[in-house]
N, CA, C and O atoms as a Tripos MOL2 file, in Angstrom:
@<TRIPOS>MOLECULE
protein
  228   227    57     0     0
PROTEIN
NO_CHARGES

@<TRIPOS>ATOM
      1 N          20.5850    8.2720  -19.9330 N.3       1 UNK1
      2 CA         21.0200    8.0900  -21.3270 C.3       1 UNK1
      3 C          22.0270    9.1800  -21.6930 C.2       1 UNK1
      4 O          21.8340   10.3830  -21.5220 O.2       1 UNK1
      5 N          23.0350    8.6690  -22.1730 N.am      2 UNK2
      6 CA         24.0820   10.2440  -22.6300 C.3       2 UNK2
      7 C          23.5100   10.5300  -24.0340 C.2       2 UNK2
      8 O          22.9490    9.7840  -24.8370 O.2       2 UNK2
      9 N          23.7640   11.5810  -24.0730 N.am      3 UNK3
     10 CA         23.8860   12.5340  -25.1520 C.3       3 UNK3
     11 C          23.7570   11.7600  -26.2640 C.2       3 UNK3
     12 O          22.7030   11.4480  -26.8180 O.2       3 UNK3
     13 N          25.0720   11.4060  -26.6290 N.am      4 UNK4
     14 CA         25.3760   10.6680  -27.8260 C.3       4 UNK4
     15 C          24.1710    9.8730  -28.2750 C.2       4 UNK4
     16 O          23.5970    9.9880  -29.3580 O.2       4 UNK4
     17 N          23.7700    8.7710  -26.9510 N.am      5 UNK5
     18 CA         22.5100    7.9100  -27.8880 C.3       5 UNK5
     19 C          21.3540    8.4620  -28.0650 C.2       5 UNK5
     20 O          20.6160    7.7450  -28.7420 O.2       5 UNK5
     21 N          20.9260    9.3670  -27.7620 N.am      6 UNK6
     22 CA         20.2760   10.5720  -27.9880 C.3       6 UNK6
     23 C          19.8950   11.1010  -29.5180 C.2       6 UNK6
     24 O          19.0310   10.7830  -30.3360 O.2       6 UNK6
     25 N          20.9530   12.0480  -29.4900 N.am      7 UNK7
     26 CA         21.5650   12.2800  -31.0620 C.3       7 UNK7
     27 C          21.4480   10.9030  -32.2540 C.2       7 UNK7
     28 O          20.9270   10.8950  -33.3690 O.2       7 UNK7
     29 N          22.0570    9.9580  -31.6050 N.am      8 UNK8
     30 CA         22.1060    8.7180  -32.6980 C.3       8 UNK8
     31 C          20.4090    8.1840  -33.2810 C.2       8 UNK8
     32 O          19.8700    8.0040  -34.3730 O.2       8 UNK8
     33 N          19.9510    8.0630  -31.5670 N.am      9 UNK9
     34 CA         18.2390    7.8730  -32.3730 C.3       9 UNK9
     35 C          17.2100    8.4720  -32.5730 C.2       9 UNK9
     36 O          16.1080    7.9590  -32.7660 O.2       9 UNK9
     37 N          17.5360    9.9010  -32.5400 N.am     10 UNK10
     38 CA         16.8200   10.4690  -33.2980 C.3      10 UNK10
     39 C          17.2640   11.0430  -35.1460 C.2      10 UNK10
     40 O          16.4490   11.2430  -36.0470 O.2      10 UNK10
     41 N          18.8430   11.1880  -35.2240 N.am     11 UNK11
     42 CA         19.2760   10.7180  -36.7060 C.3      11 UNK11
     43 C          18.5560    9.3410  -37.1560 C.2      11 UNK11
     44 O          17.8760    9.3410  -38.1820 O.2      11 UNK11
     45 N          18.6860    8.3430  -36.4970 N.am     12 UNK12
     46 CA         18.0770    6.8950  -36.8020 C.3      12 UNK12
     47 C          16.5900    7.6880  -37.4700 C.2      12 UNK12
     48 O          16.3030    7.8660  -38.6530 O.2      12 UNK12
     49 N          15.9110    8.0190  -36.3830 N.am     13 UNK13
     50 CA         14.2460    8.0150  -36.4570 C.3      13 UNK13
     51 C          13.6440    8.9470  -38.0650 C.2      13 UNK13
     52 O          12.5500    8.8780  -38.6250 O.2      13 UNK13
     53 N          15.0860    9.8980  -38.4800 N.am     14 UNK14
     54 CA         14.9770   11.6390  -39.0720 C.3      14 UNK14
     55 C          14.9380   10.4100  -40.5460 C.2      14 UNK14
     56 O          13.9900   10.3200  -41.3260 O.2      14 UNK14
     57 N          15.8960    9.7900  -40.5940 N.am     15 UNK15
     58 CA         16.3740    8.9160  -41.6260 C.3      15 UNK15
     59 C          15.0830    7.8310  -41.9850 C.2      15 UNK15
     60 O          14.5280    7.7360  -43.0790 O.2      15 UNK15
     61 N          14.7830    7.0710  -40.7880 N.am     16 UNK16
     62 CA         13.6870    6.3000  -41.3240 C.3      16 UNK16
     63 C          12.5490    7.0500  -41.9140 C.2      16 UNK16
     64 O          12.0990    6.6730  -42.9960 O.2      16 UNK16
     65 N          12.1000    7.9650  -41.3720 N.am     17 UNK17
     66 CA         10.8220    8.9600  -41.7350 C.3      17 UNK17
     67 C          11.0340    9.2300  -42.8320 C.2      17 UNK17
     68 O          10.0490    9.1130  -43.5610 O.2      17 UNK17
     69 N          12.4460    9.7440  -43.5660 N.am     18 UNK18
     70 CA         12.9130   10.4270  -45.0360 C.3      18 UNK18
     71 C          12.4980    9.3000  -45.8590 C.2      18 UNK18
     72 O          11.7480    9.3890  -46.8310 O.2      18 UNK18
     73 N          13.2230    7.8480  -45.2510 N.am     19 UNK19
     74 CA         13.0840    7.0410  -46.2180 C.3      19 UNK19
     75 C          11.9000    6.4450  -47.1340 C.2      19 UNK19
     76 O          11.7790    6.1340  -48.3190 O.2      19 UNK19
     77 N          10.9330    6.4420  -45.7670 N.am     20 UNK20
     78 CA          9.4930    6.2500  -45.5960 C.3      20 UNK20
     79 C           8.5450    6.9450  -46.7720 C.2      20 UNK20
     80 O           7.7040    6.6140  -47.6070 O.2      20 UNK20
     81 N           9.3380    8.2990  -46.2130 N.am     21 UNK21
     82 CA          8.2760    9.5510  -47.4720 C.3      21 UNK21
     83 C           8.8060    9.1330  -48.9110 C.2      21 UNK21
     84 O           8.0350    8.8760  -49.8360 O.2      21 UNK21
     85 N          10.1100    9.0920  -49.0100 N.am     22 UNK22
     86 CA         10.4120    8.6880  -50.5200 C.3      22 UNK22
     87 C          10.1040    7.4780  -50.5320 C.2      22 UNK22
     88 O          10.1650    8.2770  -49.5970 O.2      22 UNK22
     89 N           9.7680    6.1390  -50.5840 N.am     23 UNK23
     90 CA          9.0480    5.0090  -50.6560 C.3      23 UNK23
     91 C           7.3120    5.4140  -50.9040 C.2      23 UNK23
     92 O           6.6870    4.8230  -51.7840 O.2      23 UNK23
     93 N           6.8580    6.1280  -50.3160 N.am     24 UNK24
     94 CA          5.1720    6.5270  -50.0830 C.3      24 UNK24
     95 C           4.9770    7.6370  -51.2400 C.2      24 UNK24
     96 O           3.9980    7.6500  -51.9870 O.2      24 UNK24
     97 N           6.0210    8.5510  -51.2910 N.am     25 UNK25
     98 CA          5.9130    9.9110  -52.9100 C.3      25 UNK25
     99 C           6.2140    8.9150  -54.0150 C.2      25 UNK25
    100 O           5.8220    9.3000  -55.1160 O.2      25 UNK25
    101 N           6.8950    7.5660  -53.9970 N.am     26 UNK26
    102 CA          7.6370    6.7170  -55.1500 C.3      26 UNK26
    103 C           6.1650    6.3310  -55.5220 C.2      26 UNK26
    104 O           5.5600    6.4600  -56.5870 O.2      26 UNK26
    105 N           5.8020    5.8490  -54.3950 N.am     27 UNK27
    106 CA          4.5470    4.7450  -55.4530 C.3      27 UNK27
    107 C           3.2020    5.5700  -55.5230 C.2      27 UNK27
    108 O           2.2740    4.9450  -56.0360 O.2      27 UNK27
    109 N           2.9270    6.8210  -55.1160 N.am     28 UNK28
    110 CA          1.6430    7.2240  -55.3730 C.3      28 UNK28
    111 C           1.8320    7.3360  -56.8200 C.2      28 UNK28
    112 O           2.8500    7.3570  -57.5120 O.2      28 UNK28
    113 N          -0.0240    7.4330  -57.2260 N.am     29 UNK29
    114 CA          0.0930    7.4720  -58.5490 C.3      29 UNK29
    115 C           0.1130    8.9830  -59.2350 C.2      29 UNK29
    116 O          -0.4500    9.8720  -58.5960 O.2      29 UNK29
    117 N           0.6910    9.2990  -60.4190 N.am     30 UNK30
    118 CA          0.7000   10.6550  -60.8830 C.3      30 UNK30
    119 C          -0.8630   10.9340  -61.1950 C.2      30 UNK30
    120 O          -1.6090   10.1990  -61.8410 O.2      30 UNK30
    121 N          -1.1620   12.0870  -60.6240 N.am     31 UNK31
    122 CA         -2.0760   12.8170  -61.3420 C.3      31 UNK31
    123 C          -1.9410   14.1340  -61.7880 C.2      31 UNK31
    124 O          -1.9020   14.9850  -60.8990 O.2      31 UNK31
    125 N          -1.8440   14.5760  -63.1470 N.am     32 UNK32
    126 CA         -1.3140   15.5030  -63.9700 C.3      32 UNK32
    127 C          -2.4850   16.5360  -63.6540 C.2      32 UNK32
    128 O          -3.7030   16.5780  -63.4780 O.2      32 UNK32
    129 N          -1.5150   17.2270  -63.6870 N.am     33 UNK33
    130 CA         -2.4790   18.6140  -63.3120 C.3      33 UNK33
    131 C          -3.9670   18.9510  -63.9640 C.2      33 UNK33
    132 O          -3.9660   18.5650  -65.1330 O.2      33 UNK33
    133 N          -4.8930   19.3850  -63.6910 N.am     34 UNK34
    134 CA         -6.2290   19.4630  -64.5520 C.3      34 UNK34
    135 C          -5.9010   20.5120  -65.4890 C.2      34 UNK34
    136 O          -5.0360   21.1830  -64.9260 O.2      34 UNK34
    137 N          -6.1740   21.0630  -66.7710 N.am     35 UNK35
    138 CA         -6.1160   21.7150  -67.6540 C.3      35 UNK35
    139 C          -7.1290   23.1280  -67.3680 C.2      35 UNK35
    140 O          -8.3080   22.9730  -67.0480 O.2      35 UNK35
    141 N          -6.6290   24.2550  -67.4960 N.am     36 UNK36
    142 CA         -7.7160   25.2980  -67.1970 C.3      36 UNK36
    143 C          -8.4210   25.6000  -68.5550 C.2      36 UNK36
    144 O          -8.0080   25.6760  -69.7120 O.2      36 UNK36
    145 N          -9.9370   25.7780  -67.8270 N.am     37 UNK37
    146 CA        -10.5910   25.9540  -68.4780 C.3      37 UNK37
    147 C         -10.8660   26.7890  -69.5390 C.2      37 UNK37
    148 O         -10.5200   27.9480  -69.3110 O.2      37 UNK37
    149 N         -11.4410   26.5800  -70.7800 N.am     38 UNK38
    150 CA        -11.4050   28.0760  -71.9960 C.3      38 UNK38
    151 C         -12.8450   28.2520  -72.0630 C.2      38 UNK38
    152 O         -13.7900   27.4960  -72.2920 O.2      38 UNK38
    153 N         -12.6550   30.0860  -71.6590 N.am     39 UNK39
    154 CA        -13.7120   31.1870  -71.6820 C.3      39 UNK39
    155 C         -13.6500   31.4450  -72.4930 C.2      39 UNK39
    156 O         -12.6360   31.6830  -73.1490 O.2      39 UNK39
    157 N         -15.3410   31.5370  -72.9440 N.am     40 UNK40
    158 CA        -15.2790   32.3580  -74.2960 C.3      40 UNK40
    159 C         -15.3320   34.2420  -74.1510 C.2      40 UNK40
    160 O         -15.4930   35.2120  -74.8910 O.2      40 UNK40
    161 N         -15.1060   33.9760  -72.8400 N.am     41 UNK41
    162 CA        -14.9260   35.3360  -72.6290 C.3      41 UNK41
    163 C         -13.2230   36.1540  -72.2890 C.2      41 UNK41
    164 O         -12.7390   37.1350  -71.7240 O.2      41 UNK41
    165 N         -12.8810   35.1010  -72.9830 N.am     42 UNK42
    166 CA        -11.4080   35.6740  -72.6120 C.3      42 UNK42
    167 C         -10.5620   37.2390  -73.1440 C.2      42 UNK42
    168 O          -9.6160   37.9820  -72.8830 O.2      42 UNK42
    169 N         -11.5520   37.0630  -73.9300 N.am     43 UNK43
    170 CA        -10.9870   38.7870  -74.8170 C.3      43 UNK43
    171 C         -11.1100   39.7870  -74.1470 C.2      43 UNK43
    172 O         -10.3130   40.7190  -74.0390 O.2      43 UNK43
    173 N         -12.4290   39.6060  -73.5080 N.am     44 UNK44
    174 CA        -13.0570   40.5910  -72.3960 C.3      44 UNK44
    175 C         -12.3400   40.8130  -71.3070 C.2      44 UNK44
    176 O         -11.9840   41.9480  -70.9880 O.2      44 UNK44
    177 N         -12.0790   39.8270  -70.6760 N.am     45 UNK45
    178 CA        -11.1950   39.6200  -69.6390 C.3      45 UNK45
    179 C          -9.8630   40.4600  -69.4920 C.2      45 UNK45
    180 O          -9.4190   41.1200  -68.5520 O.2      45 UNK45
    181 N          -9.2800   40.1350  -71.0460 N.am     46 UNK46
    182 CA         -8.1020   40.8100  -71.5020 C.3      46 UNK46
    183 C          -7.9480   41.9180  -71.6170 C.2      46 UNK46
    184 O          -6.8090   42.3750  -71.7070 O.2      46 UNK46
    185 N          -8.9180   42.6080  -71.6460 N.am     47 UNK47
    186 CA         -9.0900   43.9990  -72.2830 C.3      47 UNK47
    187 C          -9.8360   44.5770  -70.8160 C.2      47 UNK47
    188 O          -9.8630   45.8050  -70.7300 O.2      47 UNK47
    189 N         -10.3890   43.8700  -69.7600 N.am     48 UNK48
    190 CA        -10.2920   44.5830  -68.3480 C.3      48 UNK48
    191 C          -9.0940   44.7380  -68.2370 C.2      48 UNK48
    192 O          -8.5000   45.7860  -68.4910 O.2      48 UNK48
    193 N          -8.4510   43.3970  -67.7220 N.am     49 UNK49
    194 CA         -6.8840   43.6390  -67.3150 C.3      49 UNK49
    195 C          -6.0520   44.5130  -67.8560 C.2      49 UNK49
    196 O          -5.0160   44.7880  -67.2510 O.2      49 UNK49
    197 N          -6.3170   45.0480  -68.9630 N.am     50 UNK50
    198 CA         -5.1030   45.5840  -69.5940 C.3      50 UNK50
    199 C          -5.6850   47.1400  -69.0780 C.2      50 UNK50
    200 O          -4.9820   48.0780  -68.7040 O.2      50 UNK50
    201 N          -7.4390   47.0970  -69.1960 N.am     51 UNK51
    202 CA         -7.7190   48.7120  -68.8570 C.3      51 UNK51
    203 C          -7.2040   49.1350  -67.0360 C.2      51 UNK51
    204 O          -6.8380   50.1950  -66.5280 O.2      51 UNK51
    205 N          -7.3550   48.0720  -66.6030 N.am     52 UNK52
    206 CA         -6.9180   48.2830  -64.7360 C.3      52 UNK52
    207 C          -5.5990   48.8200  -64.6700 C.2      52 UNK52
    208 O          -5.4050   49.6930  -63.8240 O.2      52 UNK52
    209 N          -4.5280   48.4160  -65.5040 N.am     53 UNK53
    210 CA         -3.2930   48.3650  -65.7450 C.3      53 UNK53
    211 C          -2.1120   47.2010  -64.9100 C.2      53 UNK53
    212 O          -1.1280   47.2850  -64.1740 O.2      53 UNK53
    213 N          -3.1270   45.8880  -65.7160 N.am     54 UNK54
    214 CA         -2.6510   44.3520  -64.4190 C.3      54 UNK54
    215 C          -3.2340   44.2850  -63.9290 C.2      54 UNK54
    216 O          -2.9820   43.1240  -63.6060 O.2      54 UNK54
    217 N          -4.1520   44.5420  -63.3220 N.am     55 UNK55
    218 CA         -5.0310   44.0730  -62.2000 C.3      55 UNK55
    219 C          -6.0510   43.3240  -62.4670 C.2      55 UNK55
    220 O          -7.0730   43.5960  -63.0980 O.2      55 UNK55
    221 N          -5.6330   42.0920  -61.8110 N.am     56 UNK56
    222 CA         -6.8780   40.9840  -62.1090 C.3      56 UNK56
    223 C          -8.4240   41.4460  -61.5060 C.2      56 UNK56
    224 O          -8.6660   41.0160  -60.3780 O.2      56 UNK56
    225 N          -9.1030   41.9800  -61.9190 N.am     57 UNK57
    226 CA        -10.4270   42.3220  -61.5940 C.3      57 UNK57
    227 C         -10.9660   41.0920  -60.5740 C.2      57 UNK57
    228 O         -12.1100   41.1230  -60.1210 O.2      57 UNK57
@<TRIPOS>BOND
     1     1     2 1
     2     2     3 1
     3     3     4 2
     4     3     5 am
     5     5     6 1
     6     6     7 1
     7     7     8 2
     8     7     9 am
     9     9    10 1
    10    10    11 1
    11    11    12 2
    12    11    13 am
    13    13    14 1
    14    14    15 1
    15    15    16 2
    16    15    17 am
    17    17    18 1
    18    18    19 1
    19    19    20 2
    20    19    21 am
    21    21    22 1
    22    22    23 1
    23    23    24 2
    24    23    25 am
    25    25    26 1
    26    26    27 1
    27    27    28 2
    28    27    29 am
    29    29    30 1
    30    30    31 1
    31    31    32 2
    32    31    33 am
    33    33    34 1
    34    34    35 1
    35    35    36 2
    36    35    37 am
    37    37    38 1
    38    38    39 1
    39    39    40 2
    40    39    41 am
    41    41    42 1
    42    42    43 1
    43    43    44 2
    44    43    45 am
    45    45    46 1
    46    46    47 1
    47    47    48 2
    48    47    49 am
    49    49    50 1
    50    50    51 1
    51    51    52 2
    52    51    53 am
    53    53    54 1
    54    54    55 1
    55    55    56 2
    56    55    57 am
    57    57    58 1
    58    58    59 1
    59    59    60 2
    60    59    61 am
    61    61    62 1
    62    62    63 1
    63    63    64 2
    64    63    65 am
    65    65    66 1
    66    66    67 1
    67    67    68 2
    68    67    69 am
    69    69    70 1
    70    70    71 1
    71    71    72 2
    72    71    73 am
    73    73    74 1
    74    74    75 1
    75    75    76 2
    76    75    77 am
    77    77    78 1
    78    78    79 1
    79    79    80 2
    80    79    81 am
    81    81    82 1
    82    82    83 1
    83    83    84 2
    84    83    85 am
    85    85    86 1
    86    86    87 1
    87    87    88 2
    88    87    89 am
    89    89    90 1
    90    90    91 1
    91    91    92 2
    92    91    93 am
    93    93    94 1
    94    94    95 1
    95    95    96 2
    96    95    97 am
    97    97    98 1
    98    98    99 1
    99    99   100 2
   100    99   101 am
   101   101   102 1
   102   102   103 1
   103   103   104 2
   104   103   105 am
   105   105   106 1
   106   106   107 1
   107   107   108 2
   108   107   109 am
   109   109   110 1
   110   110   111 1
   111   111   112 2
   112   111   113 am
   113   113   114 1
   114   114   115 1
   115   115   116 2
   116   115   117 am
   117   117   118 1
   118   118   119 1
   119   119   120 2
   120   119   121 am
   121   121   122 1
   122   122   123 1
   123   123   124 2
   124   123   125 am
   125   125   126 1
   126   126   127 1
   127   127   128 2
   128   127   129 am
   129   129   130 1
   130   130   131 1
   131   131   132 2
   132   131   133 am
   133   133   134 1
   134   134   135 1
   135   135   136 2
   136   135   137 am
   137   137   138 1
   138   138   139 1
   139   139   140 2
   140   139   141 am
   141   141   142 1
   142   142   143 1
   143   143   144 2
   144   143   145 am
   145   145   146 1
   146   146   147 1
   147   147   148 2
   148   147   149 am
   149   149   150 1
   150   150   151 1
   151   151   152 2
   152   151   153 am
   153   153   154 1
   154   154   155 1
   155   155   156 2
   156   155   157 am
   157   157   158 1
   158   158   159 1
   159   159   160 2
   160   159   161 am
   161   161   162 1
   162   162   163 1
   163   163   164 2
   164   163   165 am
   165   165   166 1
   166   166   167 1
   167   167   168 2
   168   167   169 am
   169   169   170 1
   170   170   171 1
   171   171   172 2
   172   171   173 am
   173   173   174 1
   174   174   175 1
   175   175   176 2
   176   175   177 am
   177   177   178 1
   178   178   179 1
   179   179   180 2
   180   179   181 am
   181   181   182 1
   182   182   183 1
   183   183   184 2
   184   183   185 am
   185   185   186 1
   186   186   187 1
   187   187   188 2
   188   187   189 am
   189   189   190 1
   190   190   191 1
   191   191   192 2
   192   191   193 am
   193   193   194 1
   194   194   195 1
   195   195   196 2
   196   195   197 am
   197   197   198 1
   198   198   199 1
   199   199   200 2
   200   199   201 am
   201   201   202 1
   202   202   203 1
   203   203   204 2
   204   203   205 am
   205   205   206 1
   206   206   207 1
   207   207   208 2
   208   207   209 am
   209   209   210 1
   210   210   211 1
   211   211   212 2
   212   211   213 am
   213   213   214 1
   214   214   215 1
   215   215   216 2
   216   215   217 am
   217   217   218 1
   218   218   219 1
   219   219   220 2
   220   219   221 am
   221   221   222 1
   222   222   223 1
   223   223   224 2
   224   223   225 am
   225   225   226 1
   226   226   227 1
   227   227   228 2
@<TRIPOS>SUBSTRUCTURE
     1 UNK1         2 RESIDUE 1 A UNK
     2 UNK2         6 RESIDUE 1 A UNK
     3 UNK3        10 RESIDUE 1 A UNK
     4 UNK4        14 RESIDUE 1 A UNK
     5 UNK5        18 RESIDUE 1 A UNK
     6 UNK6        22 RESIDUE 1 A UNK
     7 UNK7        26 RESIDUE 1 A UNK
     8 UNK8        30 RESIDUE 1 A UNK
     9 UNK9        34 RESIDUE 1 A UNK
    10 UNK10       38 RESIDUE 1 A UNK
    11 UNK11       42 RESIDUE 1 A UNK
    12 UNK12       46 RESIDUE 1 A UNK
    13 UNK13       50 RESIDUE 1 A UNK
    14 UNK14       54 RESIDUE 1 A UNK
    15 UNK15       58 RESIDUE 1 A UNK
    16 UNK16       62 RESIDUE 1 A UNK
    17 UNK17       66 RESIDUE 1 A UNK
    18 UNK18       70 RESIDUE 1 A UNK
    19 UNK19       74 RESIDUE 1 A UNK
    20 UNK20       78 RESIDUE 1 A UNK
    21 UNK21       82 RESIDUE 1 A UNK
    22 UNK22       86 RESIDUE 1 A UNK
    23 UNK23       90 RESIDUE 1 A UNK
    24 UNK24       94 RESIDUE 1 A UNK
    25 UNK25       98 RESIDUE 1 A UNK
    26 UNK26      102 RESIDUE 1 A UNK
    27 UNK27      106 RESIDUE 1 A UNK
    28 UNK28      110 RESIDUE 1 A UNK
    29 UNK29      114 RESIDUE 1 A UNK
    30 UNK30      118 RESIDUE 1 A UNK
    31 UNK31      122 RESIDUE 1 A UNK
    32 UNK32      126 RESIDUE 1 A UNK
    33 UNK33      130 RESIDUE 1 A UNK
    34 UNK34      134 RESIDUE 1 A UNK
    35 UNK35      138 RESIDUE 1 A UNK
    36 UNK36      142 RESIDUE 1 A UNK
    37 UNK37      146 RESIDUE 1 A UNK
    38 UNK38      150 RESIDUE 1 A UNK
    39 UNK39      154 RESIDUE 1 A UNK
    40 UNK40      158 RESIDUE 1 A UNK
    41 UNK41      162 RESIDUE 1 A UNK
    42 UNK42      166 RESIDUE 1 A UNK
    43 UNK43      170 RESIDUE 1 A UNK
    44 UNK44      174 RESIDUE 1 A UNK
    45 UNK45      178 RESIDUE 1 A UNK
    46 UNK46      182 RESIDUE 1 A UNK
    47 UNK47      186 RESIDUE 1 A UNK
    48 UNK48      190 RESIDUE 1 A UNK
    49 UNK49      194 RESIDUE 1 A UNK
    50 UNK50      198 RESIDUE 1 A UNK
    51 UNK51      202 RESIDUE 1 A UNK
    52 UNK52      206 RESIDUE 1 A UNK
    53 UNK53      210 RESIDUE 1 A UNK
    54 UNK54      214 RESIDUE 1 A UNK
    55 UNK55      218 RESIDUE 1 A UNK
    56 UNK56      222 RESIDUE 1 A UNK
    57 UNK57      226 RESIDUE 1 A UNK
């Protein structure tokens, strides 16, 4: 096999695969990110972090 058809089908193969993924990312369905949760301890939290100086405990 030379070179050339080589090169050609695996561009062919690079292209079908691309196309494939955008067809398969098109139709999944969205699922929106989950919302984080509210602590009622968030003040606390705030007032570690700020005593560490940033540092997420």
């Amino acid at each position: 096999m030379s070179a050339a058809f080589v090169i050609a089908v695996v561009v062919t193969v690079v292209v079908l695969a691309a196309a494939v993924a955008v067809v398969v990312n098109g139709t999944r369905p969205y699922v929106a990110p989950r919302p984080t949760p509210v602590d009622a301890d968030r003040g606390t939290q705030a007032a570690d972090v700020t005593a560490d100086g940033g540092e997420v405990s």
